[in-house]
C-alpha positions as CSV (number, residue, x, y, z in Angstrom):
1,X,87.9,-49.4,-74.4
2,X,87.3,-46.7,-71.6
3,X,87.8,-48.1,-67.9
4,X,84.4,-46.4,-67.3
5,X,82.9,-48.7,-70.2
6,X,84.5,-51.5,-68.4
7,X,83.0,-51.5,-64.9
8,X,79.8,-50.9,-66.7
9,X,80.2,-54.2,-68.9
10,X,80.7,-56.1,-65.2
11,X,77.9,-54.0,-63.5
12,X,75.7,-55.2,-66.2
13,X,77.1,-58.6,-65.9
14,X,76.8,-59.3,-62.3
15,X,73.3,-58.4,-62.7
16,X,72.8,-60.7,-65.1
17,X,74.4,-63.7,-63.5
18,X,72.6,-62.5,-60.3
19,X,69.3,-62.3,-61.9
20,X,69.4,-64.8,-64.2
21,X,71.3,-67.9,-63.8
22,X,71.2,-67.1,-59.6
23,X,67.8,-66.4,-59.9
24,X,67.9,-63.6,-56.9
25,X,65.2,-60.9,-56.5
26,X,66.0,-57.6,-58.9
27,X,66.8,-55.5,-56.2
28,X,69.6,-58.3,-54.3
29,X,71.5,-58.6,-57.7
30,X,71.6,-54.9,-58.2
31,X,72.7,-54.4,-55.0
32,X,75.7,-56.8,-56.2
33,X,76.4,-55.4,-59.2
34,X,76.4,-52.2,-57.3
35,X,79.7,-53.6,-55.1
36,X,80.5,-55.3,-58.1
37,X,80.9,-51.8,-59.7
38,X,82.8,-50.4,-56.9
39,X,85.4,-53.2,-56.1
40,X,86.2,-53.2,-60.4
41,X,86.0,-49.6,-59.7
42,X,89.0,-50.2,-57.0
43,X,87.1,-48.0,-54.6
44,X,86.6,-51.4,-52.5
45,X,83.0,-51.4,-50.4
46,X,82.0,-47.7,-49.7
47,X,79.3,-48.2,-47.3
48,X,78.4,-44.8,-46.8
49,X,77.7,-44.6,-50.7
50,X,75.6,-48.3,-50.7
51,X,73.4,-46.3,-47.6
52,X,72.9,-43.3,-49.6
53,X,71.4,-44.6,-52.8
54,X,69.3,-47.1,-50.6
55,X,67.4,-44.4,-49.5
56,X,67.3,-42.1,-53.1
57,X,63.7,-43.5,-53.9
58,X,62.4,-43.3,-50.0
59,X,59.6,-40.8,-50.9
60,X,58.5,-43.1,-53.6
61,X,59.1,-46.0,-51.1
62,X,56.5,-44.2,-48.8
63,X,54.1,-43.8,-51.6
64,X,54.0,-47.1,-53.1
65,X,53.5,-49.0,-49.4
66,X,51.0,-47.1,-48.4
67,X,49.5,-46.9,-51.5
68,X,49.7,-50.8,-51.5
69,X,47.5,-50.3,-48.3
70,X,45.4,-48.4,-49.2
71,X,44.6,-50.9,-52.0
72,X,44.2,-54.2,-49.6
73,X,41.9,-52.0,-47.5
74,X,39.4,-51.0,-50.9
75,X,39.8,-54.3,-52.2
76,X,39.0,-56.5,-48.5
77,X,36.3,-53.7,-47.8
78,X,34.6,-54.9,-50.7
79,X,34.7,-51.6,-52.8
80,X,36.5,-52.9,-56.0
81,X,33.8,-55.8,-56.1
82,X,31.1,-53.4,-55.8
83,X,32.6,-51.0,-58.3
84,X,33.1,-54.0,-60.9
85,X,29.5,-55.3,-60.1
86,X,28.1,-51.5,-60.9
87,X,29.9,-50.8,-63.9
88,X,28.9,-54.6,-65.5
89,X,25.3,-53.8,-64.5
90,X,24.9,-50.2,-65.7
91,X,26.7,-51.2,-69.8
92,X,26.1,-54.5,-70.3
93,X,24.6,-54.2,-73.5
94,X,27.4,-51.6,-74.7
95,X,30.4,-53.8,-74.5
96,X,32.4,-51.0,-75.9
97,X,32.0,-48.6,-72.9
98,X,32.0,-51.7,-70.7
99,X,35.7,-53.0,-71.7
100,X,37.1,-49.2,-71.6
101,X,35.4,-49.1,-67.9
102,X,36.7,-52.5,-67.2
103,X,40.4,-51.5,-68.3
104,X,40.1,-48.5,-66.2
105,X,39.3,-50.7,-63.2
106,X,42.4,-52.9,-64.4
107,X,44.6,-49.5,-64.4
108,X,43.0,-47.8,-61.2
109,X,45.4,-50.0,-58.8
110,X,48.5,-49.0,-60.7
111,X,47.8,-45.5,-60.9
112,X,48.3,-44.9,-57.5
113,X,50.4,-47.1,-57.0
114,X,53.0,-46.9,-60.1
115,X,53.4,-51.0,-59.9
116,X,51.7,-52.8,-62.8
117,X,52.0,-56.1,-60.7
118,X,50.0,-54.4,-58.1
119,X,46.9,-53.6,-61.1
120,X,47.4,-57.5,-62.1
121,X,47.3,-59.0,-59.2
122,X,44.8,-57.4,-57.7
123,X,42.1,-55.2,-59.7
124,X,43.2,-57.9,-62.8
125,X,42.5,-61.4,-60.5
126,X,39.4,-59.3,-59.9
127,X,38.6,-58.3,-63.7
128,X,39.6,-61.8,-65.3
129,X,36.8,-63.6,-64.1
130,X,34.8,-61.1,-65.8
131,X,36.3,-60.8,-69.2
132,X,36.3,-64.9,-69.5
133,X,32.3,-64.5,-68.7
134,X,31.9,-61.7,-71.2
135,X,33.2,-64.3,-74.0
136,X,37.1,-63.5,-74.2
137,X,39.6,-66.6,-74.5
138,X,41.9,-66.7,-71.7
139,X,45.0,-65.4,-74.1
140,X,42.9,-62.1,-74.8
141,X,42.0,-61.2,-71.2
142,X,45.7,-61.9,-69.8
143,X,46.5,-59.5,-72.8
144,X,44.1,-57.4,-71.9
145,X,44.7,-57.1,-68.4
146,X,48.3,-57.1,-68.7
147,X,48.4,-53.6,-70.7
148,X,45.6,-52.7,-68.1
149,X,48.5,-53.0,-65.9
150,X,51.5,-51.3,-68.0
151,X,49.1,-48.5,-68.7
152,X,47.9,-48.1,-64.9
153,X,51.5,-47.6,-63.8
154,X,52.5,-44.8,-66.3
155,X,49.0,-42.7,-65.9
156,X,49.1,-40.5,-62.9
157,X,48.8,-39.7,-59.9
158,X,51.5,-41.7,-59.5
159,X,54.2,-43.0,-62.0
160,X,57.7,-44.4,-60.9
161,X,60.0,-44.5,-63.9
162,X,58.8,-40.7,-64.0
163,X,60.1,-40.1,-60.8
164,X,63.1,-42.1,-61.0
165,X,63.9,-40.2,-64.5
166,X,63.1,-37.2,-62.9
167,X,65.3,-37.2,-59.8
168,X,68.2,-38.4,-62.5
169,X,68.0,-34.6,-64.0
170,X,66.6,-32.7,-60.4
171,X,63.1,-32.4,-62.3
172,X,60.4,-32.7,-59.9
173,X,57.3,-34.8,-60.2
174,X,55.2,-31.4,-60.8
175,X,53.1,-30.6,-64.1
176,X,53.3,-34.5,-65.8
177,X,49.2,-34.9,-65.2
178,X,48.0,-33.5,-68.7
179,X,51.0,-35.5,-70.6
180,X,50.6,-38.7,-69.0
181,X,46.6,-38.6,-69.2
182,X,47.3,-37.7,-73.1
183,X,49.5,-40.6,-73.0
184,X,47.8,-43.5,-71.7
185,X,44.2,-42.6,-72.6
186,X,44.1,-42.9,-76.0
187,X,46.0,-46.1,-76.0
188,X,44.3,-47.5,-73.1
189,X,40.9,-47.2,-75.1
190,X,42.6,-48.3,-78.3
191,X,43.8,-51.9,-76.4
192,X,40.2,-52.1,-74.7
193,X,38.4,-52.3,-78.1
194,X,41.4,-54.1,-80.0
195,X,41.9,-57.0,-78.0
196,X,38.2,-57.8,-76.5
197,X,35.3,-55.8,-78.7
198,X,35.1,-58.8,-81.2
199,X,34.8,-61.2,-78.5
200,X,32.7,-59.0,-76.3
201,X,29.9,-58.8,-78.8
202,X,28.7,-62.6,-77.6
203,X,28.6,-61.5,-74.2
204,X,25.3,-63.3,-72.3
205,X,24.1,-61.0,-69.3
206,X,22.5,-64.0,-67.9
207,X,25.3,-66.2,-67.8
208,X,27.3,-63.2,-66.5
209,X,25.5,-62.1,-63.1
210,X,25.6,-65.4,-61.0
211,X,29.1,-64.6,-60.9
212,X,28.5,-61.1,-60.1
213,X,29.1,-59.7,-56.3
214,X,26.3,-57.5,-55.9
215,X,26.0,-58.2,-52.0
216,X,28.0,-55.8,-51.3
217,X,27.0,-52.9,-53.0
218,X,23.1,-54.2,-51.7
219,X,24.1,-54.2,-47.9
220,X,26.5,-50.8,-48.0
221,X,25.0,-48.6,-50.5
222,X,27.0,-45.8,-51.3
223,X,29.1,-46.0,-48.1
224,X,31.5,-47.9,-49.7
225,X,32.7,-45.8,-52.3
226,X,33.7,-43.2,-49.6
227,X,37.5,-44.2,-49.6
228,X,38.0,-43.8,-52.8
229,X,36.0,-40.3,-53.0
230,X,38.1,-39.1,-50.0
231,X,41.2,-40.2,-51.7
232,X,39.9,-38.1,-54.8
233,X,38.7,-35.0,-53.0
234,X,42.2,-34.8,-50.7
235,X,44.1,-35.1,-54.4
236,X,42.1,-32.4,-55.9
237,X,41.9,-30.2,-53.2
238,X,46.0,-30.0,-52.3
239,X,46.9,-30.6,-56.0
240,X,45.1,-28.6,-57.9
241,X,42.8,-26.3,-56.6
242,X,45.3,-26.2,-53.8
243,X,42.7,-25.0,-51.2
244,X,44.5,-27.1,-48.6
245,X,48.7,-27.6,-48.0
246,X,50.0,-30.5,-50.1
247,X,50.0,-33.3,-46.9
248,X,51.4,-35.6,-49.3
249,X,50.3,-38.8,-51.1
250,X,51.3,-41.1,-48.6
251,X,49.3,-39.2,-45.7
252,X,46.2,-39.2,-47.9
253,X,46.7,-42.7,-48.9
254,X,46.5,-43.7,-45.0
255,X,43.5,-41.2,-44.5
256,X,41.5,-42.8,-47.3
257,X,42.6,-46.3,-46.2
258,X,41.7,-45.3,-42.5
259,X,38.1,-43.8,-43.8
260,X,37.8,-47.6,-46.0
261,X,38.1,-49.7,-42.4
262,X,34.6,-48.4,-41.3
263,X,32.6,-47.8,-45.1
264,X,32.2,-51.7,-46.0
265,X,33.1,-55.2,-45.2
266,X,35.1,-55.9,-41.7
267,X,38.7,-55.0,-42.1
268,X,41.6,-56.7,-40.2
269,X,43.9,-53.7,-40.1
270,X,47.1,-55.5,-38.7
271,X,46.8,-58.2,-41.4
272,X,45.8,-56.4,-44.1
273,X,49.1,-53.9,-43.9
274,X,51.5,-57.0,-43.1
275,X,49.7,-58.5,-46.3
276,X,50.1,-55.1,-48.0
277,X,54.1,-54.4,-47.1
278,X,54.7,-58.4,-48.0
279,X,53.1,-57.6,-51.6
280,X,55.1,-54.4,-51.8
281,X,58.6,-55.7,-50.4
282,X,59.7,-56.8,-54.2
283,X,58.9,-53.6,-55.8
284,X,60.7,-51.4,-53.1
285,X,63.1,-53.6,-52.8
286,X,64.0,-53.0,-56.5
287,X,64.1,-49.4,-56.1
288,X,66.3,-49.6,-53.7
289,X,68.7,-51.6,-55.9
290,X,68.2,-49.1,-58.4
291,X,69.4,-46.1,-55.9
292,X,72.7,-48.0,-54.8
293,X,73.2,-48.9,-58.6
294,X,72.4,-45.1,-59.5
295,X,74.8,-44.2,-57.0
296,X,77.8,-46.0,-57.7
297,X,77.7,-45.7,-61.4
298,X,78.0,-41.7,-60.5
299,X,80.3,-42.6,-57.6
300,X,82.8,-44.3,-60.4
301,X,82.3,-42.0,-63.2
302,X,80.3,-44.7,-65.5
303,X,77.0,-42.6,-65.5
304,X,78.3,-39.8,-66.7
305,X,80.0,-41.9,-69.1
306,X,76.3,-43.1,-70.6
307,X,75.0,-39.5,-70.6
308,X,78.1,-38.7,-72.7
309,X,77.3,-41.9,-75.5
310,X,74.0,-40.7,-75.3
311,X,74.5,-37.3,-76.1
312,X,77.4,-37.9,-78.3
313,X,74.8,-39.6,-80.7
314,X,73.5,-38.2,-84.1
315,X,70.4,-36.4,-83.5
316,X,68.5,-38.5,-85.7
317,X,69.6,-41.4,-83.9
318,X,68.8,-40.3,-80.6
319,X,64.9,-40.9,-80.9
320,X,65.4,-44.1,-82.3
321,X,67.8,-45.5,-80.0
322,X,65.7,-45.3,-77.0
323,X,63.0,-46.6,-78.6
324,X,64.7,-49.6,-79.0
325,X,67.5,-49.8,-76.1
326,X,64.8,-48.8,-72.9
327,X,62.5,-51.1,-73.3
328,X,64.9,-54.1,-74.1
329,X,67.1,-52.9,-71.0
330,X,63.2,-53.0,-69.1
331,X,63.5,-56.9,-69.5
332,X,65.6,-56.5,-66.8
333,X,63.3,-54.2,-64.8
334,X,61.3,-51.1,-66.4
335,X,62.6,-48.9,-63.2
336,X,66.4,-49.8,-64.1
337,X,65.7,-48.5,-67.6
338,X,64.2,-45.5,-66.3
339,X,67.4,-45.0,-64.3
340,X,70.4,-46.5,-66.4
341,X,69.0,-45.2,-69.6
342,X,66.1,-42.9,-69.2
343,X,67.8,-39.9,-67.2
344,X,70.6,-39.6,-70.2
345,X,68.2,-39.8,-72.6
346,X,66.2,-36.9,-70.7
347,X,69.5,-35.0,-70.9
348,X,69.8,-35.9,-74.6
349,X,66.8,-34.5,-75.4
350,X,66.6,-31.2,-73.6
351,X,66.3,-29.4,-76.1
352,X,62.5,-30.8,-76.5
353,X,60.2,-29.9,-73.5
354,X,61.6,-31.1,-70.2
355,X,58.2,-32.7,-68.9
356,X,56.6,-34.1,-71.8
357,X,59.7,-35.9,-73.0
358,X,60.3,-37.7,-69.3
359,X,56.7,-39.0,-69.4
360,X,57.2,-40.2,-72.9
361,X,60.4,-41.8,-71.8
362,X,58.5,-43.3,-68.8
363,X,55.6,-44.7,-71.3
364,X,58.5,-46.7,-73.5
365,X,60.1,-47.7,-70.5
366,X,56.5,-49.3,-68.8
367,X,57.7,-51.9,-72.4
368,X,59.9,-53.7,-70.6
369,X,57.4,-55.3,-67.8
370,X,56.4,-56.9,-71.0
371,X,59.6,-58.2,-71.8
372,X,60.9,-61.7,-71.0
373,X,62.5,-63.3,-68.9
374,X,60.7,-61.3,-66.1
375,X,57.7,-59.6,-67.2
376,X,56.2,-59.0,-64.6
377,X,53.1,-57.9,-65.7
378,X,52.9,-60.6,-68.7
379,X,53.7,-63.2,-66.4
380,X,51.2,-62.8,-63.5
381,X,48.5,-61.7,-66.6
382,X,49.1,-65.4,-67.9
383,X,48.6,-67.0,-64.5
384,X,45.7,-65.3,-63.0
385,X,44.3,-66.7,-66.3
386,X,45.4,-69.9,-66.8
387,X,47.7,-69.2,-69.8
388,X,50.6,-71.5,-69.1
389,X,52.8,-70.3,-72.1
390,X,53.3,-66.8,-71.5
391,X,54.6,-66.2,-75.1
392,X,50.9,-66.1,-76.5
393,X,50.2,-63.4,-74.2
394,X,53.1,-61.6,-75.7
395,X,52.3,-62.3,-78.9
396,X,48.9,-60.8,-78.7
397,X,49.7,-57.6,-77.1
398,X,52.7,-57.3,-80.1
399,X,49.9,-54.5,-81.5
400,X,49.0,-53.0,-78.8
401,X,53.2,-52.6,-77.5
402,X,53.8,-51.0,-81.0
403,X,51.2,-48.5,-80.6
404,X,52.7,-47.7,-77.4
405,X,56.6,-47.3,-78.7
406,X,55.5,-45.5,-81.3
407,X,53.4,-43.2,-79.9
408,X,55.9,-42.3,-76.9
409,X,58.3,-41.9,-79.4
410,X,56.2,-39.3,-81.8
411,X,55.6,-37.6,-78.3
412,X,58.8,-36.9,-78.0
413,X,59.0,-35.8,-81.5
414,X,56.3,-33.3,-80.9
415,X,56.8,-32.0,-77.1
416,X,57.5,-29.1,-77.6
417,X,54.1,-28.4,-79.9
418,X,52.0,-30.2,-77.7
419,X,53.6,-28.7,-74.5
420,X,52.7,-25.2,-76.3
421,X,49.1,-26.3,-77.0
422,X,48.8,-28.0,-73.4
């Protein structure tokens, strides 16, 4: 037994006592596993070390508060109602097109925001409502809007365990749009029309549209889609057409949420980004567990100690042991398995194409905010619905997860053929 294996054993233990049995937020009990490492490491408490991989993930830190802004501002303004009124309206009577529309609603939130809580909690509490009208048991549209959520985190613009995987190898987050829309379209459609069309088919209009908010879209008109087309435009514009320099997501986050306080309902802008940055704490508080975990495990030689077990694995084995070990370590958090796991499984598998195989990776890694005990997105899924046994939620997406794990892990397979067609 390697004294690298060992302070890895009580990293991952601390964190488990921490999470678990202490019940602390991710992000406190890896920061304790972190000085965990280092005082089993006898490096004692390097401070300057604990600082540095605090602020690893700050650009993704930016992006994800105010991205989280942004959000509170569309959704207070009264765009997401108006949005979800309009699509409801216009495909009523093709519930096909209407669930795929109502899922991409569901994913819109995590997409630029790379939380799947964030799509659950708020586009989801939005959509649930909707789904239980259109005919769907309570266990389906937590299912429904739970995958809604893993999906929205991986799809771009923005996606976190990409990121995090990325920064692992000095990859940057250029050139993943075509692979993650090829990723999470097909199974986001697939999930739409598995777990509601049957139900959907009974939907009643009538019953439907008292429920509806339709005042704003009456008393605002187009006006209030203007955020959301500015946040479009400034993406297209710097990232690819590139007429403009790249200002970066954050800045065009706060432009579009700036734009959103004057194009629909009365927006308090003080409360609205306290609300925002309380609702994002958790999240970027995790990722800064993740940096000072990251950090020390290179600090005391275990990470390089994983990339080496990784590497030092049959070939045929590889594929199929991060299909299995990522999303089981994502129980603990899906960003920890991007970091602990998914950067030496990028290095194992460099000799498929770089870029493809870390969005892959980052697609089987979105798995574990499935996975009890947290589950993030499960969880909140179940309660926004009124599903007080989270395990039938699971149990319902089982299909939907194995399309997922199987499908990241034949994109792997094949990245190099599809990067060549691509």
């Amino acid at each position: 037994m390697t004294h690298e294996f060992i302070i890895f054993v009580a990293m991952i233990g601390i964190f488990m006592v921490g999470c678990f049995l202490a019940k602390l937020p991710v992000g406190v009990s890896m920061m304790l596993s972190a000085i965990g490492g280092c005082l089993v490491a006898g490096e004692g408490l390097p401070i300057r070390h604990l600082v540095e991989g605090t602020f690893s993930y700050i650009d993704t830190i930016l992006v994800i508060a105010t991205a989280m802004v942004f959000m509170k501002v569309v959704e207070k303004s009264g765009t997401l109602d108006a949005l979800s009124a309009v699509i409801i309206k216009k495909f009523h009577k093709h519930p096909a097109i209407l669930l795929i529309l109502i899922m991409a609603v569901i994913m819109f939130p995590g997409m630029i925001t790379g939380s799947s809580t964030a799509a659950v909690l708020s586009a989801g509490s939005i959509m649930a409502p909707v789904l239980l009208i259109m005919g769907l048991d309570t266990v389906t549209a937590a299912a429904l809007i739970a995958m809604g959520g893993l999906l929205g985190m991986i799809a771009p613009p923005v996606n976190l365990p990409a990121m995090i995987i990325g920064g692992g190898i000095d990859v940057p987050f250029v050139g993943f749009g075509i692979p993650l829309l090829l990723l999470t379209i097909p199974v986001a459609i697939f999930s739409a029309l598995f777990l509601g069309l049957k139900q959907a088919k009974n939907m009643d209009y009538e019953k439907m549209e008292p429920h509806l908010n339709k005042e704003v879209a009456e008393k605002y008109g187009f006006r209030v889609y203007i955020p959301l087309f500015v946040l479009v435009i400034l993406m297209m514009l710097t990232k690819i057409f590139k007429v403009i320099p790249d200002i970066g997501m954050p800045l065009m986050f706060l432009v579009s949420a700036a734009v959103g306080l004057f194009t629909g309902r009365k927006v308090n802008p003080v409360e609205t980004i306290q609300e925002a940055l309380h609702s994002s704490l958790p999240v970027m508080g995790i990722l800064m567990g993740v940096g000072m975990f990251i950090q020390v495990m290179t600090l005391t030689g275990v990470r390089g100690f994983i990339v080496m077990t990784c590497l030092g694995l049959p070939e045929n084995l590889r594929l199929l042991a991060a299909g299995v070990s990522i999303p089981l370590f994502g129980a603990v958090s899906s960003f920890g398995a991007s970091s602990v796991l998914g950067v030496p499984f990028a290095l194992a598998f460099l000799n498929m194409d770089t870029v493809f195989t870390i969005a892959a990776l980052s697609f089987i890694a979105a798995l574990g905010d499935m996975m009890p005990p947290t589950a993030l997105a499960g969880l909140f899924a179940a309660k926004i619905t009124g599903v007080e046994n989270y395990v039938k939620v699971l149990k319902r997406c089982m299909v939907p997860m194995a399309v997922m794990l199987v499908y990241g892990m034949a994109f792997i397979y094949f990245s190099k053929s599809l990067a060549a067609l691509f």
